[in-house]
C-alpha positions as semicolon CSV with decimal commas, in nm:
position;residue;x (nm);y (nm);z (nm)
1;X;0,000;0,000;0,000
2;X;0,103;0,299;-0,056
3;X;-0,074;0,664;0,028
4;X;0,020;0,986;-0,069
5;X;-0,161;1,369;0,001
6;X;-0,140;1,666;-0,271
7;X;-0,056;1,900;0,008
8;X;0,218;1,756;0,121
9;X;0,393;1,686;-0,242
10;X;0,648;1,899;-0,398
11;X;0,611;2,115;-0,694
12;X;0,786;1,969;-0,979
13;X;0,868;2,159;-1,308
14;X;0,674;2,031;-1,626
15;X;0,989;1,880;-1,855
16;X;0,792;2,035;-2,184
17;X;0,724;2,378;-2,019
18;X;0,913;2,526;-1,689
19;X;0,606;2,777;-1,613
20;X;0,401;2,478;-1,556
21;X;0,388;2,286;-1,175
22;X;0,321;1,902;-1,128
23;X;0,231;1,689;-0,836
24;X;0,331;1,358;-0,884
25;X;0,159;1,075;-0,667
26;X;0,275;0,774;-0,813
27;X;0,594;0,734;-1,017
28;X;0,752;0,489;-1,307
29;X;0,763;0,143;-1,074
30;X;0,525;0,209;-0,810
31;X;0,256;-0,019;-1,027
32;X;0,354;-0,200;-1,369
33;X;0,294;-0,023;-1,677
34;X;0,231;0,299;-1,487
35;X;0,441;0,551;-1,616
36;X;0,344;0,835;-1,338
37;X;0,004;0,949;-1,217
38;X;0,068;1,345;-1,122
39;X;-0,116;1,639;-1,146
40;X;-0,014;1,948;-1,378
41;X;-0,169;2,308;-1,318
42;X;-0,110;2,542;-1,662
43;X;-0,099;2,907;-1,536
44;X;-0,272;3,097;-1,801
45;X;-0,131;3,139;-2,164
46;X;0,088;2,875;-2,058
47;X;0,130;2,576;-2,336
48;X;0,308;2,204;-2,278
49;X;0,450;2,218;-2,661
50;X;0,342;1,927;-2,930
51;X;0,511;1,612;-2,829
52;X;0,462;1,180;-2,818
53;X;0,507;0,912;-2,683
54;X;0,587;0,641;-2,873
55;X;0,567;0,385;-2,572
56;X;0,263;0,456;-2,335
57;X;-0,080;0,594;-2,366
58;X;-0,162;0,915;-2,171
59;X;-0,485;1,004;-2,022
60;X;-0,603;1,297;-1,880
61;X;-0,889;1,462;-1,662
62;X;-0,970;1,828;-1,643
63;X;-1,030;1,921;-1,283
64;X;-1,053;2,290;-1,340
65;X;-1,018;2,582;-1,526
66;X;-1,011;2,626;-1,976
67;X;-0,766;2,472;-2,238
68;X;-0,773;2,317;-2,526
69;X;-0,602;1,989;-2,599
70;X;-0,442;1,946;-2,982
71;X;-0,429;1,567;-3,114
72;X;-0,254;1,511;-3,442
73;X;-0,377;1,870;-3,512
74;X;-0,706;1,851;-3,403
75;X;-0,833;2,110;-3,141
76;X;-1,037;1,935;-2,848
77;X;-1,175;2,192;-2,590
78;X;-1,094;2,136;-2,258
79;X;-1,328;2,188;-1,952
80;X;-1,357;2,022;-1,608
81;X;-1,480;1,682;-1,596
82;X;-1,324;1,605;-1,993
83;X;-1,122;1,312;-2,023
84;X;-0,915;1,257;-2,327
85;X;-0,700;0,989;-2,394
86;X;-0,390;1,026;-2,645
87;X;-0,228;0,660;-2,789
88;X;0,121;0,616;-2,894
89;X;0,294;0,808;-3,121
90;X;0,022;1,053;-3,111
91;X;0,146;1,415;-3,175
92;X;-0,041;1,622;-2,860
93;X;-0,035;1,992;-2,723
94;X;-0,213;2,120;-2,407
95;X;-0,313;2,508;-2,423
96;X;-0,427;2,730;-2,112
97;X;-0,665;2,902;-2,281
98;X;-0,832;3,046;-1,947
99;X;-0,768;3,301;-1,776
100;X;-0,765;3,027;-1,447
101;X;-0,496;2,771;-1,376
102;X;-0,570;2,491;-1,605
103;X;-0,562;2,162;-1,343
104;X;-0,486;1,813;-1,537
105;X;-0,516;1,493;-1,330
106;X;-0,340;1,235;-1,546
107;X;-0,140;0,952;-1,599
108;X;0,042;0,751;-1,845
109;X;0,055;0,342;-1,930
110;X;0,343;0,189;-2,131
111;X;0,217;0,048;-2,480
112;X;0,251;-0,346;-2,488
């Protein structure tokens, strides 16, 4: 077992964009296949550039605030309680469009 509390986490720098914080609760190892299960929080204007992964899935849950999530160049809004799912190799970009923090809840699975 293990148990973890969001207040008591340290901020951690997003590796696509510096601007933006993450929580992570789990990490690469804790469970197999789980890449990391963390939470992001997109000040606004902020972007987490177009990237993939060509090994894991990543899924993701709006908690709060506006955005707008780009798959393989196709804009998806995002609002809290959307959950999107991006697949290997899939070219995504995550957009504060709000003037809010954007909150993500998410969490990646390595492809088999």
């Amino acid at each position: 077992m293990k148990i973890t509390q969001m207040q008591t986490l340290p901020d951690e720098i997003v590796r696509h964009n510096a601007a933006i914080s993450k929580k992570v609760m789990l990490r690469a190892g804790d469970i197999p296949q789980l890449t990391q299960f963390s939470q992001a929080r997109f000040p606004a204007g902020q972007i987490a550039k177009a990237h993939c992964h060509p090994d894991m899935y990543e899924v993701f849950f709006v908690e709060a605030g506006a955005g707008q999530m780009l798959v393989e160049g196709t804009p998806h809004p995002l609002a809290p309680g959307v959950c999107i799912t991006v697949e290997p190799n899939e070219v995504h970009e995550v957009v504060n469009t709000g003037q809010e923090d954007l909150v993500l809840t998410y969490f990646g699975l390595k492809a088999m």
